[in-house]
PyMOL commands that place a pseudoatom at each C-alpha (Angstrom):
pseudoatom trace, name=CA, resn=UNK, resi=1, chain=A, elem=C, hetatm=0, pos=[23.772, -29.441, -43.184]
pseudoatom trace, name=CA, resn=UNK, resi=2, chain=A, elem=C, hetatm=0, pos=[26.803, -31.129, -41.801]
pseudoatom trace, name=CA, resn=UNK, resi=3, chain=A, elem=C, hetatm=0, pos=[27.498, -31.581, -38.080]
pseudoatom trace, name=CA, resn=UNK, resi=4, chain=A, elem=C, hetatm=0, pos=[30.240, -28.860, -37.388]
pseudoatom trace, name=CA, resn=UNK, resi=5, chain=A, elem=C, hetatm=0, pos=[27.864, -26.497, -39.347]
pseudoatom trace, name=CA, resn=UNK, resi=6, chain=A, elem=C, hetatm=0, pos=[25.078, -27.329, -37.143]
pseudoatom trace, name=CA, resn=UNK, resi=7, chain=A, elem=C, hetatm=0, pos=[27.218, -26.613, -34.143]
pseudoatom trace, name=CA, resn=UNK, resi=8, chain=A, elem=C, hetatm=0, pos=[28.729, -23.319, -35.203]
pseudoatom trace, name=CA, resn=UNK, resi=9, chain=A, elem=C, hetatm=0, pos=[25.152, -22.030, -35.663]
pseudoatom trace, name=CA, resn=UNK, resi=10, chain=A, elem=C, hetatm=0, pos=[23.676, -23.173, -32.071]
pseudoatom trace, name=CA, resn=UNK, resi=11, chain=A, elem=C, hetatm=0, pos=[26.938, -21.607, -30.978]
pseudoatom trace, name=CA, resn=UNK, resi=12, chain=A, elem=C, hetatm=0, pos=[26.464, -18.573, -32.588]
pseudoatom trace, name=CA, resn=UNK, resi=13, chain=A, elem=C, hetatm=0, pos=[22.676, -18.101, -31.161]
pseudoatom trace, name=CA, resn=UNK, resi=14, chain=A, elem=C, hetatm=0, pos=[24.090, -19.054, -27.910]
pseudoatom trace, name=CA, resn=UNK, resi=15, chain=A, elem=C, hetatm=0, pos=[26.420, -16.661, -27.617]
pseudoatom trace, name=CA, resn=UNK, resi=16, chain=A, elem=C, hetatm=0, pos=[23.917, -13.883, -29.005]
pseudoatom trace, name=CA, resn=UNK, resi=17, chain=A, elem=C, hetatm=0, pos=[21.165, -15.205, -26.133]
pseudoatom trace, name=CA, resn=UNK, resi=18, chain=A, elem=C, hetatm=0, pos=[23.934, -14.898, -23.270]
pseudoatom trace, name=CA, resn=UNK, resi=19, chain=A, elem=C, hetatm=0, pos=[25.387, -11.380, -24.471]
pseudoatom trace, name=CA, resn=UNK, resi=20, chain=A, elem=C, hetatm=0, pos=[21.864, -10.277, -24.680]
pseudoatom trace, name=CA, resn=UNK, resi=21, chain=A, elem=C, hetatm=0, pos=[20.162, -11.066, -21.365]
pseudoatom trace, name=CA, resn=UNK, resi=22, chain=A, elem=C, hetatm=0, pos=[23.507, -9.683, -19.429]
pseudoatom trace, name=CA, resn=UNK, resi=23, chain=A, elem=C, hetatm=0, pos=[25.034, -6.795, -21.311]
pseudoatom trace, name=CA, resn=UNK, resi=24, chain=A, elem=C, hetatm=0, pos=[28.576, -5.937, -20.530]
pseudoatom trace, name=CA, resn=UNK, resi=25, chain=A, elem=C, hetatm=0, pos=[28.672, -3.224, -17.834]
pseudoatom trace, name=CA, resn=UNK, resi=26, chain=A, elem=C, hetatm=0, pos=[27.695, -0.123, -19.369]
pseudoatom trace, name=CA, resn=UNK, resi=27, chain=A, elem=C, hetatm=0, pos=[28.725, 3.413, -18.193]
pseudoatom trace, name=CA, resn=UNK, resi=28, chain=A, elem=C, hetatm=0, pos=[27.204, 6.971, -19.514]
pseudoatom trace, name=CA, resn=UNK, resi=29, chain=A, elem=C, hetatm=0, pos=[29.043, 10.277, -19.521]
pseudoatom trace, name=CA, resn=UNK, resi=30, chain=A, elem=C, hetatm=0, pos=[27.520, 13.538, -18.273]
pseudoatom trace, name=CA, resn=UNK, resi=31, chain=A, elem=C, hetatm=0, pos=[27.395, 16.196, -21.015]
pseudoatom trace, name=CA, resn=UNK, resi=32, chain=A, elem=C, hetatm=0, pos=[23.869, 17.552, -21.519]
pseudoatom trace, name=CA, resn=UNK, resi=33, chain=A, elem=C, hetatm=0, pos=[23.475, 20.247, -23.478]
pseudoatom trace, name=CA, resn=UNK, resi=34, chain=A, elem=C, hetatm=0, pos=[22.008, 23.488, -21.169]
pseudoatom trace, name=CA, resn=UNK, resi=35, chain=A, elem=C, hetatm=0, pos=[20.602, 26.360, -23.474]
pseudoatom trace, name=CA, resn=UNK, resi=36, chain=A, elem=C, hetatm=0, pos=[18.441, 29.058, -22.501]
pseudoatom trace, name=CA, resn=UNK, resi=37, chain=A, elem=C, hetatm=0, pos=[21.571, 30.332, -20.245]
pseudoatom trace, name=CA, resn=UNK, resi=38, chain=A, elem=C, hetatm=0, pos=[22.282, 33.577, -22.528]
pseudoatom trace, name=CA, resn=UNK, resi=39, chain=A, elem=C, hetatm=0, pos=[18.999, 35.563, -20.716]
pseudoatom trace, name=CA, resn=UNK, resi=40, chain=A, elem=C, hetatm=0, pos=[18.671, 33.549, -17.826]
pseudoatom trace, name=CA, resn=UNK, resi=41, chain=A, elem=C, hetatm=0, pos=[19.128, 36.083, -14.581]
pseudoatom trace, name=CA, resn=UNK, resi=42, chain=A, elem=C, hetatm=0, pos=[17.759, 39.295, -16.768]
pseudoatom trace, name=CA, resn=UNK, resi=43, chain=A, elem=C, hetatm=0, pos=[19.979, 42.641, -15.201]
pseudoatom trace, name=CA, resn=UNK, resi=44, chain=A, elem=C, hetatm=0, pos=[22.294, 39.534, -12.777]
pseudoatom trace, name=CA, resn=UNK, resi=45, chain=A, elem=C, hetatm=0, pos=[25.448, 39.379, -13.392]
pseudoatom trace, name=CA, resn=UNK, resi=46, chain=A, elem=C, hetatm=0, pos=[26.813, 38.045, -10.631]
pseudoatom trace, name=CA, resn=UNK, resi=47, chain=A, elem=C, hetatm=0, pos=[25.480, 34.407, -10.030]
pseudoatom trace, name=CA, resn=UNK, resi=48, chain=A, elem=C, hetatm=0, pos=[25.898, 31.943, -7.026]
pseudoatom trace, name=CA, resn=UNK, resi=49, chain=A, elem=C, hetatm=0, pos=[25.057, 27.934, -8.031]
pseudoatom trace, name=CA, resn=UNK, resi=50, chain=A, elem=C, hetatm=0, pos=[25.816, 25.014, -6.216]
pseudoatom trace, name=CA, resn=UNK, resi=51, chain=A, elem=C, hetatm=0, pos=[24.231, 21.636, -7.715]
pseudoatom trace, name=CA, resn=UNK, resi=52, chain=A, elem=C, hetatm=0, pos=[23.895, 18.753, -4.684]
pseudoatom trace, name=CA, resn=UNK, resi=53, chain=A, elem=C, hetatm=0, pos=[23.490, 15.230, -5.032]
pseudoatom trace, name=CA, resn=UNK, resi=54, chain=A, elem=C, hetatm=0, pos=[20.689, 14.992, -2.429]
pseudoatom trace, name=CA, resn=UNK, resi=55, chain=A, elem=C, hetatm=0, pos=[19.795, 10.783, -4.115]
pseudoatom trace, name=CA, resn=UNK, resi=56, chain=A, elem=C, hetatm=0, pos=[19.326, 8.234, -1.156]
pseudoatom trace, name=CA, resn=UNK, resi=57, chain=A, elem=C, hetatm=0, pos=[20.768, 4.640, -1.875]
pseudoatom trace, name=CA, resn=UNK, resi=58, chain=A, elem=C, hetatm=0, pos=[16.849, 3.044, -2.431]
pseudoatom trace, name=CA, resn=UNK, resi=59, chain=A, elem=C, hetatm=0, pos=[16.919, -0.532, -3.745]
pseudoatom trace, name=CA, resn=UNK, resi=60, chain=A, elem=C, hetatm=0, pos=[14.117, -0.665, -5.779]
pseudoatom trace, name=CA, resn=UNK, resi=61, chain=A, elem=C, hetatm=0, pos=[12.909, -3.894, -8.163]
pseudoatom trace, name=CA, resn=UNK, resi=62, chain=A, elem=C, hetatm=0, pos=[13.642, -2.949, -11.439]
pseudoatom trace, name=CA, resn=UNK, resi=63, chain=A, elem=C, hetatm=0, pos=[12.557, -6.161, -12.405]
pseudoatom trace, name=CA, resn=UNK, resi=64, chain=A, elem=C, hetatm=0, pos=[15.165, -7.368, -14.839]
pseudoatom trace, name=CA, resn=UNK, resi=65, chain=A, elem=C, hetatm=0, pos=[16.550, -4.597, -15.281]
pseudoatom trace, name=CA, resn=UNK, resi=66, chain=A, elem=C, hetatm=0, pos=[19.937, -3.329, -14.659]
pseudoatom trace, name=CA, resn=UNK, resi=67, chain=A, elem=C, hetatm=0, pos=[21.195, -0.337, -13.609]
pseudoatom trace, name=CA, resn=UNK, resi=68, chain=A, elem=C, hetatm=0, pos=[23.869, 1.576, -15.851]
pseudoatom trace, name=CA, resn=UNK, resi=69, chain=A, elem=C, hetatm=0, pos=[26.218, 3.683, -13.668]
pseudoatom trace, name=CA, resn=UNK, resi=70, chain=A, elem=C, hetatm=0, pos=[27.729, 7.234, -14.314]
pseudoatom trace, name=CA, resn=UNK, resi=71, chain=A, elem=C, hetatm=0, pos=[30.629, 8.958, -13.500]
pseudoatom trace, name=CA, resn=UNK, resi=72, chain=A, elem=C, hetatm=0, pos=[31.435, 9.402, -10.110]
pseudoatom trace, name=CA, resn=UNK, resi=73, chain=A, elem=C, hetatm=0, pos=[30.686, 13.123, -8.634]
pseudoatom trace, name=CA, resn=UNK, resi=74, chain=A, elem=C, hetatm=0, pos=[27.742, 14.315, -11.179]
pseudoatom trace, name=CA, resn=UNK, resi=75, chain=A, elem=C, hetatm=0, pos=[26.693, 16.800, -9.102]
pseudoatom trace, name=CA, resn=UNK, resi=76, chain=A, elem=C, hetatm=0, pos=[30.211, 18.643, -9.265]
pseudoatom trace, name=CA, resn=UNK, resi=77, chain=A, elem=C, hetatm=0, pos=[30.045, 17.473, -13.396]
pseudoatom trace, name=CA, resn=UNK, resi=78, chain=A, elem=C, hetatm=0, pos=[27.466, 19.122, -13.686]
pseudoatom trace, name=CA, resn=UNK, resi=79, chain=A, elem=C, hetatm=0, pos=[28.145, 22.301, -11.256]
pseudoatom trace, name=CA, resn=UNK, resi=80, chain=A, elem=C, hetatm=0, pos=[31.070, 22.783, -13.627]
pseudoatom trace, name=CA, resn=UNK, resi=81, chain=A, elem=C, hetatm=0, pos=[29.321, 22.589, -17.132]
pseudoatom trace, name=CA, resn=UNK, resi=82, chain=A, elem=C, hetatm=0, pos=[26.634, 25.327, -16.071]
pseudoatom trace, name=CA, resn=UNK, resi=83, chain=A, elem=C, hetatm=0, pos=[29.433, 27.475, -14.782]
pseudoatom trace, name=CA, resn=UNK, resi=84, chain=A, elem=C, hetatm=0, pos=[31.421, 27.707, -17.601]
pseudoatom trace, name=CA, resn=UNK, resi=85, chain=A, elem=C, hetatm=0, pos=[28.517, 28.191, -19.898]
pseudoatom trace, name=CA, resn=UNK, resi=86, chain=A, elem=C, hetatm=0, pos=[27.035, 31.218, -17.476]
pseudoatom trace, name=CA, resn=UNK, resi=87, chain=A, elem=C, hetatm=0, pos=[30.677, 32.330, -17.652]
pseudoatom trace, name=CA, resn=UNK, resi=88, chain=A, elem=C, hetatm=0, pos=[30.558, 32.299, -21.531]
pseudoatom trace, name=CA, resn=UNK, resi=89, chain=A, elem=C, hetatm=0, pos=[27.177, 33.871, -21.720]
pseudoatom trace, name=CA, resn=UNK, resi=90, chain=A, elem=C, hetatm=0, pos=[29.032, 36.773, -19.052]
pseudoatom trace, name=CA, resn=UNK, resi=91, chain=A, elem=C, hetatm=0, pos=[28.115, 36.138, -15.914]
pseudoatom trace, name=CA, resn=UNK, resi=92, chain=A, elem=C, hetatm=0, pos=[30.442, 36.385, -12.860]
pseudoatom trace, name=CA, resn=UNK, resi=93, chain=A, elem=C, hetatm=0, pos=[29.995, 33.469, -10.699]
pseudoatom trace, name=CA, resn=UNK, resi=94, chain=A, elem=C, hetatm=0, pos=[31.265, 33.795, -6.983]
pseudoatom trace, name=CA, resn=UNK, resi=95, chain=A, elem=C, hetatm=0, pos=[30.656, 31.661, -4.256]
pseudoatom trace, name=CA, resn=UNK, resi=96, chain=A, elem=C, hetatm=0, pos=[29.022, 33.648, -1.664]
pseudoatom trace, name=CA, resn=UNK, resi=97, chain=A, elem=C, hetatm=0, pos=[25.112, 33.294, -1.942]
pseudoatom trace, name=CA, resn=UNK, resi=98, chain=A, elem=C, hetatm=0, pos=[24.253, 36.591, -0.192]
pseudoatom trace, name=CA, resn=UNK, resi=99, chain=A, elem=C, hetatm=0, pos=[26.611, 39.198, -2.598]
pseudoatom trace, name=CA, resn=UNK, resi=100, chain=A, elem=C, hetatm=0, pos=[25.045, 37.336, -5.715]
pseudoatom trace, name=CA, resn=UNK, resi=101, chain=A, elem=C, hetatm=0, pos=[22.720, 39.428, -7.752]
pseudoatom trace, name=CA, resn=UNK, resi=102, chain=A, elem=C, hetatm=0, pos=[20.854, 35.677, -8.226]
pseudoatom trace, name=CA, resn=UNK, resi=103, chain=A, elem=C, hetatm=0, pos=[21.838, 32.350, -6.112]
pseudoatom trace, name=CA, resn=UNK, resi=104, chain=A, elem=C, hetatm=0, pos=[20.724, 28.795, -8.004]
pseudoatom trace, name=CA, resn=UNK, resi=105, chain=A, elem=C, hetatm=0, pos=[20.591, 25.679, -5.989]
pseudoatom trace, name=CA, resn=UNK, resi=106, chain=A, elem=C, hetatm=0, pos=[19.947, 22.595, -7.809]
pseudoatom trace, name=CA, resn=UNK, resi=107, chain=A, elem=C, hetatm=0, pos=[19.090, 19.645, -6.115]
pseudoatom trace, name=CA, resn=UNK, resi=108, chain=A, elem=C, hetatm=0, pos=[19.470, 15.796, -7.390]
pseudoatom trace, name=CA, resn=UNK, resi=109, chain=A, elem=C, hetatm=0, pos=[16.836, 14.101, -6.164]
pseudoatom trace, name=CA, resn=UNK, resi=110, chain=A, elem=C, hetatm=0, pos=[16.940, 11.444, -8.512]
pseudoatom trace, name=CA, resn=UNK, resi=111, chain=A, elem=C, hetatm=0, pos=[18.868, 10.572, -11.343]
pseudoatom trace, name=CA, resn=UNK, resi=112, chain=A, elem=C, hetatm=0, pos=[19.199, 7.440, -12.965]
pseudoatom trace, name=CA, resn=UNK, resi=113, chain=A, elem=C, hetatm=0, pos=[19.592, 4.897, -16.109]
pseudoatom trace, name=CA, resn=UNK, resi=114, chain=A, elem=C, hetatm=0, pos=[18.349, 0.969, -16.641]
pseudoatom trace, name=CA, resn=UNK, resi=115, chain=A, elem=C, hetatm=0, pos=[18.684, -1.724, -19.109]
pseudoatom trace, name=CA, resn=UNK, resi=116, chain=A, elem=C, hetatm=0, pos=[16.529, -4.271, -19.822]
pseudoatom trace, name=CA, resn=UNK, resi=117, chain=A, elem=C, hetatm=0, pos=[17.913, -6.432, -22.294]
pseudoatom trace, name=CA, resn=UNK, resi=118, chain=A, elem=C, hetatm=0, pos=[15.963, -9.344, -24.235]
pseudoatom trace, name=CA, resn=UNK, resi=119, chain=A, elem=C, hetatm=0, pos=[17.346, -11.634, -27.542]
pseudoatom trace, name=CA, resn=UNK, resi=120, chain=A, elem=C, hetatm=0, pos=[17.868, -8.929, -30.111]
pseudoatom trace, name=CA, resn=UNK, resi=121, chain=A, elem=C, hetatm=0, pos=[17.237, -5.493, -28.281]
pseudoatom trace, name=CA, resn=UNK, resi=122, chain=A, elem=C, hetatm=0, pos=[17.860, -3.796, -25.243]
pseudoatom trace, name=CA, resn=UNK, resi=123, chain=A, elem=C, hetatm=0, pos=[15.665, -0.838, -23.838]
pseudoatom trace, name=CA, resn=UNK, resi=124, chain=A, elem=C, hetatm=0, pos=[17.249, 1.938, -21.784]
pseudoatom trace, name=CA, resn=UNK, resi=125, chain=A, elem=C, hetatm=0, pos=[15.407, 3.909, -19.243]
pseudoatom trace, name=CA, resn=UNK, resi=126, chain=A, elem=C, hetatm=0, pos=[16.292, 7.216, -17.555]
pseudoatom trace, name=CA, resn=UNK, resi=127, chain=A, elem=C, hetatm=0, pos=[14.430, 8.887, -14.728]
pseudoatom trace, name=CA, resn=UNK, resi=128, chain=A, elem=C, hetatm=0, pos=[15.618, 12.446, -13.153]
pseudoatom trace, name=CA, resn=UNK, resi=129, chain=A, elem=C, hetatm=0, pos=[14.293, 14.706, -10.948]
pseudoatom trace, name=CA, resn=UNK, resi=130, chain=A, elem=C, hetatm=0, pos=[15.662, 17.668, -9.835]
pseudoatom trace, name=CA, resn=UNK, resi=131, chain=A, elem=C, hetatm=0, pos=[14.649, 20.704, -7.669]
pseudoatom trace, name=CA, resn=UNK, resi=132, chain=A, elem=C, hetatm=0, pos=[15.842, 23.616, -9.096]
pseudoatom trace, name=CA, resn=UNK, resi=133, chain=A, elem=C, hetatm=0, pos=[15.747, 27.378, -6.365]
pseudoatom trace, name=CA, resn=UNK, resi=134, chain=A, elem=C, hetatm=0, pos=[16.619, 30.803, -6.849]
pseudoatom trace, name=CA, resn=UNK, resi=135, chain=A, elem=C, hetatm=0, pos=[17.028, 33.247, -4.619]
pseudoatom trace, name=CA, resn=UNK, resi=136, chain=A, elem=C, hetatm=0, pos=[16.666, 36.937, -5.380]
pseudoatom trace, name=CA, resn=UNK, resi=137, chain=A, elem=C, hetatm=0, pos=[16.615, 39.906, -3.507]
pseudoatom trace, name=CA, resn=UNK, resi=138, chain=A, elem=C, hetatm=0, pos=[15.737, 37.830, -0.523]
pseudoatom trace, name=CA, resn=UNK, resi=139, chain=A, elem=C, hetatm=0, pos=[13.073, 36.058, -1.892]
pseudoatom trace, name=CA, resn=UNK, resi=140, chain=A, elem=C, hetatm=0, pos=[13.214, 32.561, -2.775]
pseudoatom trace, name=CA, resn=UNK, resi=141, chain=A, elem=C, hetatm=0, pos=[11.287, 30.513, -5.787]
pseudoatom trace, name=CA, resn=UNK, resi=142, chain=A, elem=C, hetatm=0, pos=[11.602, 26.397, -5.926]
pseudoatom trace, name=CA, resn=UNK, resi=143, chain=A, elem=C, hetatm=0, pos=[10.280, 24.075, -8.735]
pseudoatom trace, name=CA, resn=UNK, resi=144, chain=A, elem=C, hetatm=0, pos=[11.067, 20.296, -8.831]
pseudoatom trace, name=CA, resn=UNK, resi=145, chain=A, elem=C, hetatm=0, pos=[11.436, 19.151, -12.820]
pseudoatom trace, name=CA, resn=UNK, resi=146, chain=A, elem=C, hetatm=0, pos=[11.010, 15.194, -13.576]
pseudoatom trace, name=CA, resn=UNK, resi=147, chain=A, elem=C, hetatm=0, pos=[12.346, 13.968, -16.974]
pseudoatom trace, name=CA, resn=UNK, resi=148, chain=A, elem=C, hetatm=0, pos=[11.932, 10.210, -18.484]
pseudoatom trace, name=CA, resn=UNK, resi=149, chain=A, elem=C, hetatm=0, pos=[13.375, 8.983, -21.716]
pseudoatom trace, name=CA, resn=UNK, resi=150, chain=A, elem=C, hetatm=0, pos=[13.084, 5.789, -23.084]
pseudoatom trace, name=CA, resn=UNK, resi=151, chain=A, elem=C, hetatm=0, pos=[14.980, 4.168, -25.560]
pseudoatom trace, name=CA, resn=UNK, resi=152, chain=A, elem=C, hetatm=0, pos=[15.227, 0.924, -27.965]
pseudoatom trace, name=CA, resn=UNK, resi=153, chain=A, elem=C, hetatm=0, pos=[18.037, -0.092, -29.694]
pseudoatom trace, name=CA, resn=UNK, resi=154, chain=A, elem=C, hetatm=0, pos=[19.778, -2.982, -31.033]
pseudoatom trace, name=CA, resn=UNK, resi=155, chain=A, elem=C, hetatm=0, pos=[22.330, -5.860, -29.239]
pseudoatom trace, name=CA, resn=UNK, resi=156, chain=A, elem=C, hetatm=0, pos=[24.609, -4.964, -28.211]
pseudoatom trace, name=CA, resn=UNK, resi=157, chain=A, elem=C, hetatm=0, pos=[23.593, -1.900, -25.885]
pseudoatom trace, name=CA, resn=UNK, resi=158, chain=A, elem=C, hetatm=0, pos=[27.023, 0.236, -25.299]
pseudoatom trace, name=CA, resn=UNK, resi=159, chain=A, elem=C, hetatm=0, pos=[28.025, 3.296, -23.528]
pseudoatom trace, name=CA, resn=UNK, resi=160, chain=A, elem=C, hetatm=0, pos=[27.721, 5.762, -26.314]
pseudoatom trace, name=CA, resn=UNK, resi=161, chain=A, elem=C, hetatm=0, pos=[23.443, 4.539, -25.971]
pseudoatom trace, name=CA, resn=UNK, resi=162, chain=A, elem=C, hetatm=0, pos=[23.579, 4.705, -22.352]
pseudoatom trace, name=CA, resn=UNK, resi=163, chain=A, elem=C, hetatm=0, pos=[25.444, 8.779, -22.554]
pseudoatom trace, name=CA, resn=UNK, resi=164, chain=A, elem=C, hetatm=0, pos=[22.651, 9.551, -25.491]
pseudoatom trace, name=CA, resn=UNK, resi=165, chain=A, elem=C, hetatm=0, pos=[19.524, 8.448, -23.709]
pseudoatom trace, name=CA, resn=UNK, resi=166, chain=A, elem=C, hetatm=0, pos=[20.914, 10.438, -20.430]
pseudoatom trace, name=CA, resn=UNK, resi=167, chain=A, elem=C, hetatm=0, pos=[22.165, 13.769, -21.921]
pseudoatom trace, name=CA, resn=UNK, resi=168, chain=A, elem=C, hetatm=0, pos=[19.351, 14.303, -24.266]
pseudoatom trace, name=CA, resn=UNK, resi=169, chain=A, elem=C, hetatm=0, pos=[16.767, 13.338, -20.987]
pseudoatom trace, name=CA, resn=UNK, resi=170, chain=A, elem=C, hetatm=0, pos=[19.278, 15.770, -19.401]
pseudoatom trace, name=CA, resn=UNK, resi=171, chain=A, elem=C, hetatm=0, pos=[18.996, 18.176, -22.122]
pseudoatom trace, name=CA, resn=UNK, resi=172, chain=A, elem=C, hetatm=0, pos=[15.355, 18.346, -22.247]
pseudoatom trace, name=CA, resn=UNK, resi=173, chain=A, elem=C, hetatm=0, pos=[14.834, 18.690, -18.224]
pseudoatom trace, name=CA, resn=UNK, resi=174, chain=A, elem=C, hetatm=0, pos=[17.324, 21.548, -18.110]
pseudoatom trace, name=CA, resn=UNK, resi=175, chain=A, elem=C, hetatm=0, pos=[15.855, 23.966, -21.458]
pseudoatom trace, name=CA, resn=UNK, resi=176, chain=A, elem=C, hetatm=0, pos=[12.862, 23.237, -19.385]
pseudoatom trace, name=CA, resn=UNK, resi=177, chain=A, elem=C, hetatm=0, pos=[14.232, 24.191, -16.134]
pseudoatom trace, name=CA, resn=UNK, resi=178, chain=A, elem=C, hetatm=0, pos=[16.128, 27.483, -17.431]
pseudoatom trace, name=CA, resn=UNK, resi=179, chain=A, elem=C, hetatm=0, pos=[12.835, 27.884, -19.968]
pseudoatom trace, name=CA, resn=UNK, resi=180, chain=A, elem=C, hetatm=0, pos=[10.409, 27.620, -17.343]
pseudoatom trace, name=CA, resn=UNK, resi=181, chain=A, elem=C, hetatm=0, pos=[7.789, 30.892, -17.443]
pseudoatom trace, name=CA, resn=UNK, resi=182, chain=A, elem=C, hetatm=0, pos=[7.315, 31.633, -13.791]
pseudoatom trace, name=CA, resn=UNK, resi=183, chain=A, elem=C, hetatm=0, pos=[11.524, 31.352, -13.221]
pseudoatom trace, name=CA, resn=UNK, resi=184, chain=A, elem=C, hetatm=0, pos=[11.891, 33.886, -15.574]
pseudoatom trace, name=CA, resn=UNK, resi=185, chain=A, elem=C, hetatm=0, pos=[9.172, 35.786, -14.075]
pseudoatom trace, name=CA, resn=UNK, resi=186, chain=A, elem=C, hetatm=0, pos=[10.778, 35.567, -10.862]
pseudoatom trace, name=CA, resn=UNK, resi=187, chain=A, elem=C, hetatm=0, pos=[14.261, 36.940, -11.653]
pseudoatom trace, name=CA, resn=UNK, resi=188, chain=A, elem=C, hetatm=0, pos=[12.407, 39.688, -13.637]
pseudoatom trace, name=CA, resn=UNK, resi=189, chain=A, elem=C, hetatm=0, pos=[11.072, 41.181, -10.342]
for i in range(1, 189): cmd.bond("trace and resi %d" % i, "trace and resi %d" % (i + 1))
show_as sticks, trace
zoom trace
C-alpha cells in the first residue's frame, strides 16, 4: 500500500472511532401510539385528564452513557394526543374534574432515553414510569406502570432510533395502562 492510502484509511477509522464514542446530539419525538381508548370509561362520556410532569432533576451515573433529550412540554404532548383520540373514540372532554362522568390523572414520574455508544453500535435505553388515577363516582383507583426498552443498532445512532425506541416503550406502557384488568374493573362499577 502506498503512503496516502495508508493515511486515508487510519483517517477513515478515526473518524468512525470519534463519531462513535460521542454521537451527535440526538432528540426523540413524542408520538406513541395509545389503543385500547375506544371502551375505556364503559357508560363515561364525559372525561376529565390532565397528564403532569411530576420528574425531579436527579443526576444519576449513567456511566457512559448519554442522555437523549425530548421535546420540551411532554406532559402537555402527550395531554393532547390522548385527548384527541378520546375525542375520536366520542368522548367529551371538559376540564372540570368533579362534572366528569370519569377524571384521569397521569403522572410522569420518570421518563427518559440514553445512549451508550461503542466503535460500530450504539445501544439506546428508555425507562418510564408513570402513575396513572381515576376517579369515579367519588372513588379513586391509582396504579404506577414502569416500561424499559432496549435497543441496538448500528453507527450512527439518529433521532428517528431515539423517537422508535421511546414511542414503542411508550406504546407498550400505555395499551398496558388503558388494558389493565382491575382499571377496567373500576370504571365498570
Amino acid at each position: 500500500m502506498n503512503l496516502s492510502l495508508i493515511k486515508l484509511v487510519i483517517a477513515s477509522i478515526a473518524i468512525l472511532i470519534i463519531s462513535a464514542c460521542n454521537p451527535a446530539l440526538l432528540t426523540y419525538q413524542l408520538d406513541p401510539e395509545i389503543p385500547h381508548l375506544n371502551q375505556l370509561a364503559g357508560d363515561a362520556k364525559i372525561v376529565a385528564l390532565k397528564v403532569i410532569d411530576a420528574r425531579t432533576d436527579s443526576a444519576s451515573d449513567n456511566s457512559g452513557q448519554k442522555t437523549i433529550s425530548g421535546p420540551t412540554e411532554e406532559a402537555k404532548l402527550l395531554q393532547r394526543k390522548l385527548m384527541e383520540l378520546l375525542k375520536n373514540n366520542g368522548y367529551k372532554i371538559i376540564n372540570k374534574t368533579l362534572l366528569a362522568d370519569v377524571a384521569f390523572e397521569i403522572e410522569i414520574t420518570n421518563l427518559e432515553l440514553t445512549i451508550e455508544s461503542s466503535t460500530f453500535k450504539s445501544i439506546i435505553r428508555g425507562k418510564s414510569e408513570i402513575k396513572l388515577t381515576a376517579n369515579r363516582h367519588s372513588q379513586q383507583w391509582s396504579k404506577i406502570f414502569r416500561a424499559t426498552r432496549q435497543q441496538e443498532v448500528a453507527n450512527p445512532a439518529n433521532n428517528l432510533d431515539a423517537t422508535g425506541v421511546m414511542n414503542q416503550m411508550l406504546t407498550k406502557q400505555f395499551s398496558n395502562m388503558f388494558d389493565d384488568d382491575s382499571l377496567r374493573d373500576f370504571l365498570a362499577k
